[in-house]
PDBQT receptor file of N, H, CA, C and O in Angstrom, charges set to zero:
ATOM      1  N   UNK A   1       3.084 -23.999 102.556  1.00  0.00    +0.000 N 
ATOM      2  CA  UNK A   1       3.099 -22.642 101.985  1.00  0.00    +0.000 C 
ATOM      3  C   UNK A   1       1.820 -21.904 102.402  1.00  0.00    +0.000 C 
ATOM      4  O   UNK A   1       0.725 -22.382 102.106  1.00  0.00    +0.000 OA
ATOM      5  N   UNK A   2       1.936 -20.633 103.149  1.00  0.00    +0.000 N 
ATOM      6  H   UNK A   2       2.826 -20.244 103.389  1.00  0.00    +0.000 HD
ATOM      7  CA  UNK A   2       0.457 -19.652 103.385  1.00  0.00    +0.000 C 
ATOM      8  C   UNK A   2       0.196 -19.803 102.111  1.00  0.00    +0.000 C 
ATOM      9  O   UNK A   2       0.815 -20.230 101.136  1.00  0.00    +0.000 OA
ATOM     10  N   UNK A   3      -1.240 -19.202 102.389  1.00  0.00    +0.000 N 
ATOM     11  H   UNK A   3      -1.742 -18.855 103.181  1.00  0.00    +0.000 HD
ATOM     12  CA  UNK A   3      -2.476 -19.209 101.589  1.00  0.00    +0.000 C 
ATOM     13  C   UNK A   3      -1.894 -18.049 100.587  1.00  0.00    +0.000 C 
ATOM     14  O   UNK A   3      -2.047 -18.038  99.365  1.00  0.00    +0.000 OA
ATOM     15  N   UNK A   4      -1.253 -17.160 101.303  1.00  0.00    +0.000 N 
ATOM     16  H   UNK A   4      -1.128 -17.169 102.296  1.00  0.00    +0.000 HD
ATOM     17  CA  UNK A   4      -1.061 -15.617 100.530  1.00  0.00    +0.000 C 
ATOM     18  C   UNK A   4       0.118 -15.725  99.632  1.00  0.00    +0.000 C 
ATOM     19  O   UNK A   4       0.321 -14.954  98.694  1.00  0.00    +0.000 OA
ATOM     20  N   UNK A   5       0.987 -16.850 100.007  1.00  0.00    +0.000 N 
ATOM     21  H   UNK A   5       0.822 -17.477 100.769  1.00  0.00    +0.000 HD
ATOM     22  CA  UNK A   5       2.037 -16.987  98.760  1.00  0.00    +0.000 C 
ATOM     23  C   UNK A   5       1.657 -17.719  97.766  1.00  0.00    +0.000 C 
ATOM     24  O   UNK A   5       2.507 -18.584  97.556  1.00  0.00    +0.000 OA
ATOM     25  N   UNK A   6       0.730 -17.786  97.013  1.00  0.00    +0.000 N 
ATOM     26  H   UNK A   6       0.040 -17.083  97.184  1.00  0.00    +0.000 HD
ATOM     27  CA  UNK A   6       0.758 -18.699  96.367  1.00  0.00    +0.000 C 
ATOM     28  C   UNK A   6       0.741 -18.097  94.775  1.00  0.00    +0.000 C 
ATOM     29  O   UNK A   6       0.377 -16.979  94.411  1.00  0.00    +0.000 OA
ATOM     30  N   UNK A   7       1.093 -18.861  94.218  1.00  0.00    +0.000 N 
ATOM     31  H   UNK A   7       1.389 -19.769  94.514  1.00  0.00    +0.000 HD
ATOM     32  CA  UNK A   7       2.000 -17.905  92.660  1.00  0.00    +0.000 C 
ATOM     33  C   UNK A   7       0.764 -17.474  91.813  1.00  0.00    +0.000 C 
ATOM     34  O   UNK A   7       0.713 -18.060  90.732  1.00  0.00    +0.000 OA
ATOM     35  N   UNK A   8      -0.024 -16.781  91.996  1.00  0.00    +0.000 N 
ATOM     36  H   UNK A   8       0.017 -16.305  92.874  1.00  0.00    +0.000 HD
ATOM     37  CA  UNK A   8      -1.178 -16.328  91.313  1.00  0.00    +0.000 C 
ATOM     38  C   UNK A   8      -0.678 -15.273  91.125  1.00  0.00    +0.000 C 
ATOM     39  O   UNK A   8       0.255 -14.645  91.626  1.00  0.00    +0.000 OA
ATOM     40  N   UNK A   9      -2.053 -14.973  89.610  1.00  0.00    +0.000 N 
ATOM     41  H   UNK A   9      -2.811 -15.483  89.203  1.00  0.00    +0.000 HD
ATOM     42  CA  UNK A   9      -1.693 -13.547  89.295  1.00  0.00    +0.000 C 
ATOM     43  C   UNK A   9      -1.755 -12.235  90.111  1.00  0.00    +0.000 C 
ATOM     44  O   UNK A   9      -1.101 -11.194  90.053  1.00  0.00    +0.000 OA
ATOM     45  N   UNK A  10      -2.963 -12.737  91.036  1.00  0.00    +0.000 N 
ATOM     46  H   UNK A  10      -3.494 -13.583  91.083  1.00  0.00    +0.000 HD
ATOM     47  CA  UNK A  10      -3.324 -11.260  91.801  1.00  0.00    +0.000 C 
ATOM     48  C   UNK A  10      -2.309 -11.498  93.284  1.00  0.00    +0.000 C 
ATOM     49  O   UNK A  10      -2.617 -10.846  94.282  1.00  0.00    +0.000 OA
ATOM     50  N   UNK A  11      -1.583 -12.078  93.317  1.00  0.00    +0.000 N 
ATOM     51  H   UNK A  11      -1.334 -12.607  92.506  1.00  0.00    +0.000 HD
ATOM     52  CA  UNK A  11      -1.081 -12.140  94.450  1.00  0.00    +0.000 C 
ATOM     53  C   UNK A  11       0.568 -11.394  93.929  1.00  0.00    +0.000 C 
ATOM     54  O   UNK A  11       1.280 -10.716  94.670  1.00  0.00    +0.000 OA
ATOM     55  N   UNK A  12       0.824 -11.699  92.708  1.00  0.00    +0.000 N 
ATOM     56  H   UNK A  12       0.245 -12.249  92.107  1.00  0.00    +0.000 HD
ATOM     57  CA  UNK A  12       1.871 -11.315  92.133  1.00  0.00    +0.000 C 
ATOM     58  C   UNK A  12       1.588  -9.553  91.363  1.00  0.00    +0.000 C 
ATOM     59  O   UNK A  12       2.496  -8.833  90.945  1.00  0.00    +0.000 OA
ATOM     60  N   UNK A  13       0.367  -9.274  91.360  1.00  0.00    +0.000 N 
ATOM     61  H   UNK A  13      -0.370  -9.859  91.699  1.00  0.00    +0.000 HD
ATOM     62  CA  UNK A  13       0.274  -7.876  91.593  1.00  0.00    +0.000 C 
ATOM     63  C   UNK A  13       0.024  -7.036  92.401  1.00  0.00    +0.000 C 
ATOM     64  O   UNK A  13       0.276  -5.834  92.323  1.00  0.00    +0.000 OA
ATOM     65  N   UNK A  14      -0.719  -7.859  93.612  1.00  0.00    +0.000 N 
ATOM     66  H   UNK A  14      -0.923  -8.836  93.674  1.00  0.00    +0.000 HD
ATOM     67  CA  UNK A  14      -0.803  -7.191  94.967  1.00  0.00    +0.000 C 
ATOM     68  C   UNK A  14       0.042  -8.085  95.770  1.00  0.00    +0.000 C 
ATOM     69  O   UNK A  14      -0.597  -9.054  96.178  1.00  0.00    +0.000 OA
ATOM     70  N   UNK A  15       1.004  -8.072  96.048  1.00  0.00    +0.000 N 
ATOM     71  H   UNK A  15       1.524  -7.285  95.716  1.00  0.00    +0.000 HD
ATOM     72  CA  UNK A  15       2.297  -8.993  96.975  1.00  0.00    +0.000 C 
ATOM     73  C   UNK A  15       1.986  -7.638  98.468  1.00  0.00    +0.000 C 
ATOM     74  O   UNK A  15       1.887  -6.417  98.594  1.00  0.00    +0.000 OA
ATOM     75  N   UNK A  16       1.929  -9.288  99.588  1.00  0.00    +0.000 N 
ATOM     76  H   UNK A  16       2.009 -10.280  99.485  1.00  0.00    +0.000 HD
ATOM     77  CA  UNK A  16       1.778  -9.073 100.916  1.00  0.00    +0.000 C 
ATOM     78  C   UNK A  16       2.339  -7.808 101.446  1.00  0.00    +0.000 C 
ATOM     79  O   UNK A  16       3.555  -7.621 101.396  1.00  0.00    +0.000 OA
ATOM     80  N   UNK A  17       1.469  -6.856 101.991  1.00  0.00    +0.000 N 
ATOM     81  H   UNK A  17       0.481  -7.008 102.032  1.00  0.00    +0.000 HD
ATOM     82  CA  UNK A  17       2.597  -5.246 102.617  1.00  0.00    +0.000 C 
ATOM     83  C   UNK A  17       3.678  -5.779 103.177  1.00  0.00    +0.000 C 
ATOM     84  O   UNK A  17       4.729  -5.291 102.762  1.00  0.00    +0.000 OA
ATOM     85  N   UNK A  18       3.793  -6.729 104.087  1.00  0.00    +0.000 N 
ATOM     86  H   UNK A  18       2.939  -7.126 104.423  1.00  0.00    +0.000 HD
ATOM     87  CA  UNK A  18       4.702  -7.094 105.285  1.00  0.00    +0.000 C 
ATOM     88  C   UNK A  18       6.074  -7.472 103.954  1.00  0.00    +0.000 C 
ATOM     89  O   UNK A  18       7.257  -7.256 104.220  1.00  0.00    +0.000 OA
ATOM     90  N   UNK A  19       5.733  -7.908 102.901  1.00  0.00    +0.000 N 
ATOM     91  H   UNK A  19       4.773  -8.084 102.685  1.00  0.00    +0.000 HD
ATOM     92  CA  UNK A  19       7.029  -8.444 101.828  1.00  0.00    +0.000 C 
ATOM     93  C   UNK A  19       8.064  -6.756 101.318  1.00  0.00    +0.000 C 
ATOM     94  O   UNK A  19       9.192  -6.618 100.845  1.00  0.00    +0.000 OA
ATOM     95  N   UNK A  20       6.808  -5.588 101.782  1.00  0.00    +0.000 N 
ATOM     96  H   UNK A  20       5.892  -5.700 102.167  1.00  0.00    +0.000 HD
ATOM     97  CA  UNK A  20       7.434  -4.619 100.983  1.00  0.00    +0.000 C 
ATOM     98  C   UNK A  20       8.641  -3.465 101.866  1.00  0.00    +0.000 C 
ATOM     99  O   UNK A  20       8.243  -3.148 102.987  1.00  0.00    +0.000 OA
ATOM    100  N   UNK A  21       9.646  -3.020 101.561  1.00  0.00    +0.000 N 
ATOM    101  H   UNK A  21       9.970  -3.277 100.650  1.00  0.00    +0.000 HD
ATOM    102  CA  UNK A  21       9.877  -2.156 102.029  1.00  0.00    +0.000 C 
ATOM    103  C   UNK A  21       8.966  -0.570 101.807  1.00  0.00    +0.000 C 
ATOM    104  O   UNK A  21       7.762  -0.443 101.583  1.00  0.00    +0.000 OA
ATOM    105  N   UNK A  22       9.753   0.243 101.922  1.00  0.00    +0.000 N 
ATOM    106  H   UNK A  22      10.730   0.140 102.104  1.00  0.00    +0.000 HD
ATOM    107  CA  UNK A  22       9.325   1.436 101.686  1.00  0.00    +0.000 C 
ATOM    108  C   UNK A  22       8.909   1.793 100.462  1.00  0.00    +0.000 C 
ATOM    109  O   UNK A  22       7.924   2.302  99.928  1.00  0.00    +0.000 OA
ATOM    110  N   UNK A  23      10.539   1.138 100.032  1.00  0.00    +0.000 N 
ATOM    111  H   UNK A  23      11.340   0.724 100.466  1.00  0.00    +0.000 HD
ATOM    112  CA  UNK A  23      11.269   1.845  98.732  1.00  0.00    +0.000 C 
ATOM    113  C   UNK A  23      10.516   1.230  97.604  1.00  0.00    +0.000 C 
ATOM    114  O   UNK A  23      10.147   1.761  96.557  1.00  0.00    +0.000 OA
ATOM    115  N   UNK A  24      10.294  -0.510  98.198  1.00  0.00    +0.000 N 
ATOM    116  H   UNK A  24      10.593  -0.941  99.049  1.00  0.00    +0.000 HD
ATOM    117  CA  UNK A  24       9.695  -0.861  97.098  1.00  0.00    +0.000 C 
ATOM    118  C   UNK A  24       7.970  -0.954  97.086  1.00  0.00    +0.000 C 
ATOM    119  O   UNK A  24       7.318  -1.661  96.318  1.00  0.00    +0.000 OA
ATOM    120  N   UNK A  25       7.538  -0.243  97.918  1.00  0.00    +0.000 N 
ATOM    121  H   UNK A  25       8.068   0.331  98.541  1.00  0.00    +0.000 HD
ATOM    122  CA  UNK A  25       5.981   0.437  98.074  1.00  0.00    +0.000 C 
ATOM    123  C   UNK A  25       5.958   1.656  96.807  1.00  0.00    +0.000 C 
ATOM    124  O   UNK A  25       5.200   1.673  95.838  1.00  0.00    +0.000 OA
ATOM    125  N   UNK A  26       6.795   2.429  97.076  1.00  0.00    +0.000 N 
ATOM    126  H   UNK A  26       7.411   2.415  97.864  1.00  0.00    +0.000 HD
ATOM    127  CA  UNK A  26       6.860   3.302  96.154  1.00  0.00    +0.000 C 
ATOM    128  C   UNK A  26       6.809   3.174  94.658  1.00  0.00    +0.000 C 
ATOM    129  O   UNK A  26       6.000   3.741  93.924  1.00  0.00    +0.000 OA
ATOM    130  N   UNK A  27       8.066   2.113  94.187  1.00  0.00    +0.000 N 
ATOM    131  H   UNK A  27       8.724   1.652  94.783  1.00  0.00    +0.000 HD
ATOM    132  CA  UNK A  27       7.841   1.783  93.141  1.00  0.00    +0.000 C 
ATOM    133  C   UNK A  27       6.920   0.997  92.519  1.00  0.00    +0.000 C 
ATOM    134  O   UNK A  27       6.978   0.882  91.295  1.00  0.00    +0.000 OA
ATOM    135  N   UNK A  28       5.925   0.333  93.264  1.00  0.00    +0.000 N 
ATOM    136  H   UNK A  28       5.877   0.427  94.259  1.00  0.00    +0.000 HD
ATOM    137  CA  UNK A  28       4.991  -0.399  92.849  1.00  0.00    +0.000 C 
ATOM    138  C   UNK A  28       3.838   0.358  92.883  1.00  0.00    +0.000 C 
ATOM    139  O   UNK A  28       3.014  -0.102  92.093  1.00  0.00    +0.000 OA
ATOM    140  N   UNK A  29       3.389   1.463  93.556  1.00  0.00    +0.000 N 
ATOM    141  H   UNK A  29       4.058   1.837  94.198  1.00  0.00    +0.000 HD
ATOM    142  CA  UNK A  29       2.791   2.223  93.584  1.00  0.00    +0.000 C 
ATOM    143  C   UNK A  29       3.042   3.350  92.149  1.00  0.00    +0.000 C 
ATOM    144  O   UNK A  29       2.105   3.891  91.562  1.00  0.00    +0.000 OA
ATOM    145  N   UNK A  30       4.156   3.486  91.873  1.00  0.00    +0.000 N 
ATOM    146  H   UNK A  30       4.917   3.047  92.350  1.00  0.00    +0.000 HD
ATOM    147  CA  UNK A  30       4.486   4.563  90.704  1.00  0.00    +0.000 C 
ATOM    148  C   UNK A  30       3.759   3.500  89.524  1.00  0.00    +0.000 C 
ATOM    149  O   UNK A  30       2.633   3.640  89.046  1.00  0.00    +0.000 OA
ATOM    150  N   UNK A  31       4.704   2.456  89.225  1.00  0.00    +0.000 N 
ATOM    151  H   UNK A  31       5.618   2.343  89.614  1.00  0.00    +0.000 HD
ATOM    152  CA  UNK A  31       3.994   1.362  88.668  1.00  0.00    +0.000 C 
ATOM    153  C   UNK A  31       2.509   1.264  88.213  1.00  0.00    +0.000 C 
ATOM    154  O   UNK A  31       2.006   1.545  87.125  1.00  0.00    +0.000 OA
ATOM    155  N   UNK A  32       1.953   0.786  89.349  1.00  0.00    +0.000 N 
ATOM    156  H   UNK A  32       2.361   0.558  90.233  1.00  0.00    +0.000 HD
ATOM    157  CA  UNK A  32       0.913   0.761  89.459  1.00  0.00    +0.000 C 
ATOM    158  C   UNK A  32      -0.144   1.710  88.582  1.00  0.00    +0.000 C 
ATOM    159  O   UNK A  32      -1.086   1.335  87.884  1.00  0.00    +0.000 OA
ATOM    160  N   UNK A  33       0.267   2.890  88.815  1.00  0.00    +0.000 N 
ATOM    161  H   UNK A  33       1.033   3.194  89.382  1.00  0.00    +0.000 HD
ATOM    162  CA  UNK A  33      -0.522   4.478  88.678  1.00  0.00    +0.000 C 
ATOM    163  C   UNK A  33      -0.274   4.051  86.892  1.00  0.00    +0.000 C 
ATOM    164  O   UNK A  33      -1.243   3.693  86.223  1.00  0.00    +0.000 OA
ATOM    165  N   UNK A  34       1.197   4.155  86.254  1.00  0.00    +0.000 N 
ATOM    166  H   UNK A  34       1.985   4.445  86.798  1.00  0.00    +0.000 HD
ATOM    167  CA  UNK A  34       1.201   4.196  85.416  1.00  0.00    +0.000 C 
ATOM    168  C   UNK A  34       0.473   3.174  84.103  1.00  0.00    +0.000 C 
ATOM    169  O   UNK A  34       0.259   3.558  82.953  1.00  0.00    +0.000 OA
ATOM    170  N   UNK A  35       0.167   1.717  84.703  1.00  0.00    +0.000 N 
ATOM    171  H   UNK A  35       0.341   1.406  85.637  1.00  0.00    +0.000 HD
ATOM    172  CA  UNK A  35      -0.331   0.777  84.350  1.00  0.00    +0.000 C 
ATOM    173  C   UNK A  35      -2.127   1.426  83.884  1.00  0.00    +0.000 C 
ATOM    174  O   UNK A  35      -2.695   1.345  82.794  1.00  0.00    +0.000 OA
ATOM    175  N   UNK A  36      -2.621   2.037  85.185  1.00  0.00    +0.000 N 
ATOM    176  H   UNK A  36      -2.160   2.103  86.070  1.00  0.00    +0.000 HD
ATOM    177  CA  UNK A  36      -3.950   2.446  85.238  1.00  0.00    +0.000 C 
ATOM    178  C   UNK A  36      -4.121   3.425  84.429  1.00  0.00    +0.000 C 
ATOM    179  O   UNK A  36      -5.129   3.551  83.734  1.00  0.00    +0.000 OA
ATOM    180  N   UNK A  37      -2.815   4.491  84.442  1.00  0.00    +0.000 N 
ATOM    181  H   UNK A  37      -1.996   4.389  85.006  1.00  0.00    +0.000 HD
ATOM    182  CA  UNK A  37      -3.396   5.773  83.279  1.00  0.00    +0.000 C 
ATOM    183  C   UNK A  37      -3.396   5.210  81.934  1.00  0.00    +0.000 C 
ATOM    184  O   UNK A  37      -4.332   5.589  81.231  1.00  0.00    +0.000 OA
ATOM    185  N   UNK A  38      -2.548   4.374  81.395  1.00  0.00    +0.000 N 
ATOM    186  H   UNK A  38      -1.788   4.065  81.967  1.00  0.00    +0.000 HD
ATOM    187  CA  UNK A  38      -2.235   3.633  80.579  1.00  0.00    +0.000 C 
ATOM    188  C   UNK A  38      -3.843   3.594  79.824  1.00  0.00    +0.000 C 
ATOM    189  O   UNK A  38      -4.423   4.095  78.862  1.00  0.00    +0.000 OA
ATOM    190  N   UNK A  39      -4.126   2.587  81.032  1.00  0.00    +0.000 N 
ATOM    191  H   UNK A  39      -3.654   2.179  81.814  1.00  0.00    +0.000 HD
ATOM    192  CA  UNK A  39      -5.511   1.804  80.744  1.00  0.00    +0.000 C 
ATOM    193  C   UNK A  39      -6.797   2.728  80.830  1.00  0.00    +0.000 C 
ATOM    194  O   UNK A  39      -7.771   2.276  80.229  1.00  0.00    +0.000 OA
ATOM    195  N   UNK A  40      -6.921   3.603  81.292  1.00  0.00    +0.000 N 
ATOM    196  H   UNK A  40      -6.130   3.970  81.780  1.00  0.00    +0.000 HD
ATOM    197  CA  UNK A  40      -7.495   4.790  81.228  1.00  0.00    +0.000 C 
ATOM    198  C   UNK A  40      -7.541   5.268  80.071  1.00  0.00    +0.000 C 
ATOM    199  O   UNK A  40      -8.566   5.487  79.425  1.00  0.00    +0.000 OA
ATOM    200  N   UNK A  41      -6.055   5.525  79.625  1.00  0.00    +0.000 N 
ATOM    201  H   UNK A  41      -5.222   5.347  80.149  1.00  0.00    +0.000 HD
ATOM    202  CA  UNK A  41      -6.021   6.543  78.479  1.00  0.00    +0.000 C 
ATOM    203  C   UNK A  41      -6.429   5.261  77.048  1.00  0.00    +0.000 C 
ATOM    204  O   UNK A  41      -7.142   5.704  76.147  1.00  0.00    +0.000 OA
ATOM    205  N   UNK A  42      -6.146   4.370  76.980  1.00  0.00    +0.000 N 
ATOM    206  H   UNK A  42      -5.567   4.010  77.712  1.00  0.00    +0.000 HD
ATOM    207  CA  UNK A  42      -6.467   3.329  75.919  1.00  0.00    +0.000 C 
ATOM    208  C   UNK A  42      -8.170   3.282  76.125  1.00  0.00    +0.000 C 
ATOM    209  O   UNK A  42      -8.669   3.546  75.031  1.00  0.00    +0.000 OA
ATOM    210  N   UNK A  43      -8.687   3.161  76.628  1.00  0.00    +0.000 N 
ATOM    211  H   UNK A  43      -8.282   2.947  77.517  1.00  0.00    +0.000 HD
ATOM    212  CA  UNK A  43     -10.302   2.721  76.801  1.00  0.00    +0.000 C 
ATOM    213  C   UNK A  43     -10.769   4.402  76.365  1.00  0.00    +0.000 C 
ATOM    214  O   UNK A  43     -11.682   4.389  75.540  1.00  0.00    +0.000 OA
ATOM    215  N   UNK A  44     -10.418   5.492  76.673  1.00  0.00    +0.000 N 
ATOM    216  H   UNK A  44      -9.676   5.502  77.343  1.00  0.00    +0.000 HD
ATOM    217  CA  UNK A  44     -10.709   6.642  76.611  1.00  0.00    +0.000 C 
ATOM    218  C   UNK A  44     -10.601   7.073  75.148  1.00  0.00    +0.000 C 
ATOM    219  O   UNK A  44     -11.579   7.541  74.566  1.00  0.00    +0.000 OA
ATOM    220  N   UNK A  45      -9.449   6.922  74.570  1.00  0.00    +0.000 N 
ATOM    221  H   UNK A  45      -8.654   6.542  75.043  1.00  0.00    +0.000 HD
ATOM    222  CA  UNK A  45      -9.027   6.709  72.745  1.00  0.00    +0.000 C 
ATOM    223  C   UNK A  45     -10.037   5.711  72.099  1.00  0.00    +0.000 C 
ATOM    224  O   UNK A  45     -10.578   6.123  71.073  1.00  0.00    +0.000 OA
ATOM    225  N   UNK A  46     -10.418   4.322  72.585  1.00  0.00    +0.000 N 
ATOM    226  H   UNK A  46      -9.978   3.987  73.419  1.00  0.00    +0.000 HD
ATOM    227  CA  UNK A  46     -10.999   3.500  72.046  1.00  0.00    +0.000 C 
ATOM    228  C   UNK A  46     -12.700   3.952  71.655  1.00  0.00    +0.000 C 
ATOM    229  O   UNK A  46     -13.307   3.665  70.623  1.00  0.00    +0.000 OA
ATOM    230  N   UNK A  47     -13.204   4.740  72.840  1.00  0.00    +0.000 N 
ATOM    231  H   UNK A  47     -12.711   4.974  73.678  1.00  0.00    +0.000 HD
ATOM    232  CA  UNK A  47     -14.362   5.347  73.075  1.00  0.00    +0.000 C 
ATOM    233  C   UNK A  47     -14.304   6.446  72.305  1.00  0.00    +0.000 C 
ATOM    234  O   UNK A  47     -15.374   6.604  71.718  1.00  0.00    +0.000 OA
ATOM    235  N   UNK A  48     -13.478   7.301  72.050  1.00  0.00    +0.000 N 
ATOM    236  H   UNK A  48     -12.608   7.172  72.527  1.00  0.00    +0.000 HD
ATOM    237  CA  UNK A  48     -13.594   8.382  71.561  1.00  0.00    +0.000 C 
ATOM    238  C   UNK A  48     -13.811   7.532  70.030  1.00  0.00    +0.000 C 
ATOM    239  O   UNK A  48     -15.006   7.368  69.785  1.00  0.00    +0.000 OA
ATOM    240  N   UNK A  49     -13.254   7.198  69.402  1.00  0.00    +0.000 N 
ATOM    241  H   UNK A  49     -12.283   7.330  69.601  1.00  0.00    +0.000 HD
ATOM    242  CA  UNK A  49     -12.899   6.537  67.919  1.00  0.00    +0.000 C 
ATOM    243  C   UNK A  49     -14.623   6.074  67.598  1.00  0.00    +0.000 C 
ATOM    244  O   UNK A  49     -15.295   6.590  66.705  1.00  0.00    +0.000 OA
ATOM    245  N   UNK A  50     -15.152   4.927  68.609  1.00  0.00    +0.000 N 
ATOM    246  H   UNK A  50     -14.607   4.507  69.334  1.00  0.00    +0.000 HD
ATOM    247  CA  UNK A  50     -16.447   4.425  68.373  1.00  0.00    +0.000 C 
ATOM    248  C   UNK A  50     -17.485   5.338  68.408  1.00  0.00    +0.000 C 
ATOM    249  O   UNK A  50     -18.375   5.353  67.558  1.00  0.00    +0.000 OA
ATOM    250  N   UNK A  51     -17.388   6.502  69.835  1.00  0.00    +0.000 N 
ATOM    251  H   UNK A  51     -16.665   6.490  70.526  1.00  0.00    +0.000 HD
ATOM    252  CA  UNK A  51     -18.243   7.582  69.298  1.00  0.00    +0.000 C 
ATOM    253  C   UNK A  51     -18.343   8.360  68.087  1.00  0.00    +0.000 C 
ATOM    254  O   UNK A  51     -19.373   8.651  67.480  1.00  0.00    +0.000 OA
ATOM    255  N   UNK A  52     -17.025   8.695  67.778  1.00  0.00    +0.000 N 
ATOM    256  H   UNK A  52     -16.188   8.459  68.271  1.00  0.00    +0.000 HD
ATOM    257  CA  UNK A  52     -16.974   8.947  66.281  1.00  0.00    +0.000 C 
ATOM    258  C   UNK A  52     -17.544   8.317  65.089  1.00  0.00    +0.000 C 
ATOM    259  O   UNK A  52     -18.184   8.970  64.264  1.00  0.00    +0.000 OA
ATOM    260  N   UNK A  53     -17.348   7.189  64.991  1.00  0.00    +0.000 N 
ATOM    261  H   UNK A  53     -16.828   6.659  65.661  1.00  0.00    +0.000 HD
ATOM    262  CA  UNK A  53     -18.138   6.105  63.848  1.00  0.00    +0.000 C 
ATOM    263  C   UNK A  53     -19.105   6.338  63.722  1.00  0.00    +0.000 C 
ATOM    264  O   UNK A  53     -19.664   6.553  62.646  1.00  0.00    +0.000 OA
ATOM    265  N   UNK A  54     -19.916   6.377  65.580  1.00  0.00    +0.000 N 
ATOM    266  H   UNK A  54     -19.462   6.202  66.454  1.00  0.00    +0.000 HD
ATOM    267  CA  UNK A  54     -21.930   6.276  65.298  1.00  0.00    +0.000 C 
ATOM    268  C   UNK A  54     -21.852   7.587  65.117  1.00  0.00    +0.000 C 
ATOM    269  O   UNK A  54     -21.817   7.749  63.897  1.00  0.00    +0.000 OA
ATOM    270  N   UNK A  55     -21.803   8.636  65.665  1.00  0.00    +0.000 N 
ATOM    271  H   UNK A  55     -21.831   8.506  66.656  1.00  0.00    +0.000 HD
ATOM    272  CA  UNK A  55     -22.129   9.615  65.472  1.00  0.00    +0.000 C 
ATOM    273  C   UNK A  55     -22.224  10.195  63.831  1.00  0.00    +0.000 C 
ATOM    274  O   UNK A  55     -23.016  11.076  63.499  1.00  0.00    +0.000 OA
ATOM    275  N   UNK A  56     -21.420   9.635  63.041  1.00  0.00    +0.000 N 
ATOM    276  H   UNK A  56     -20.776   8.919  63.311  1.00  0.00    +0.000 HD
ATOM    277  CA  UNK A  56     -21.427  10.397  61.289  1.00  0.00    +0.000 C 
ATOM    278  C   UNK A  56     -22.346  10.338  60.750  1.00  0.00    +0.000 C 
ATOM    279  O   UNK A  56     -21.984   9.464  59.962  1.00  0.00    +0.000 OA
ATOM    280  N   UNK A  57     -23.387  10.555  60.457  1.00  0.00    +0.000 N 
ATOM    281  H   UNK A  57     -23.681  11.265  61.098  1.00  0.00    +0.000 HD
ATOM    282  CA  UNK A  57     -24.233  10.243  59.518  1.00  0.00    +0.000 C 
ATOM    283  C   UNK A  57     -23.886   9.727  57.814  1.00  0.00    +0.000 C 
ATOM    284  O   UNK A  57     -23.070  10.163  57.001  1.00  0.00    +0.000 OA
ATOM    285  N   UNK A  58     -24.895   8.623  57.725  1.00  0.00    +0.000 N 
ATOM    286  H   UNK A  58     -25.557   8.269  58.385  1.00  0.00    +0.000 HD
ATOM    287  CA  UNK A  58     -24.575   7.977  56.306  1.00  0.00    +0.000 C 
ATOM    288  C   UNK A  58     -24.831   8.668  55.382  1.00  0.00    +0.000 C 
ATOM    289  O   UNK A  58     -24.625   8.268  54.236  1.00  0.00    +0.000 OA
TER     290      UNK A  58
């Protein structure tokens, strides 16, 4: 078995270009985007909330 198939996580989120068509470039790419805003927008809510806390005065 190549080095590049091997059942890991990052190989199973970045899978070889040569494995992809077009079609499914696209959707892993849409994917992808949506995973990151996701995670964007959660760390961004999380930050906002903790700035809030320190910031109040006792």
């Amino acid at each position: 078995m190549p080095s590049h198939e091997a059942p890991t996580a990052l190989s199973s989120l970045f899978p070889p270009m040569d494995d992809l068509s077009s079609a499914d470039l696209v959707g892993q790419k849409d994917h992808r985007t949506e995973i990151r805003d996701f995670r964007m927008a959660s760390a961004n809510h999380h930050l906002a909330i903790n700035y809030d806390c320190l910031s109040r005065p006792d």
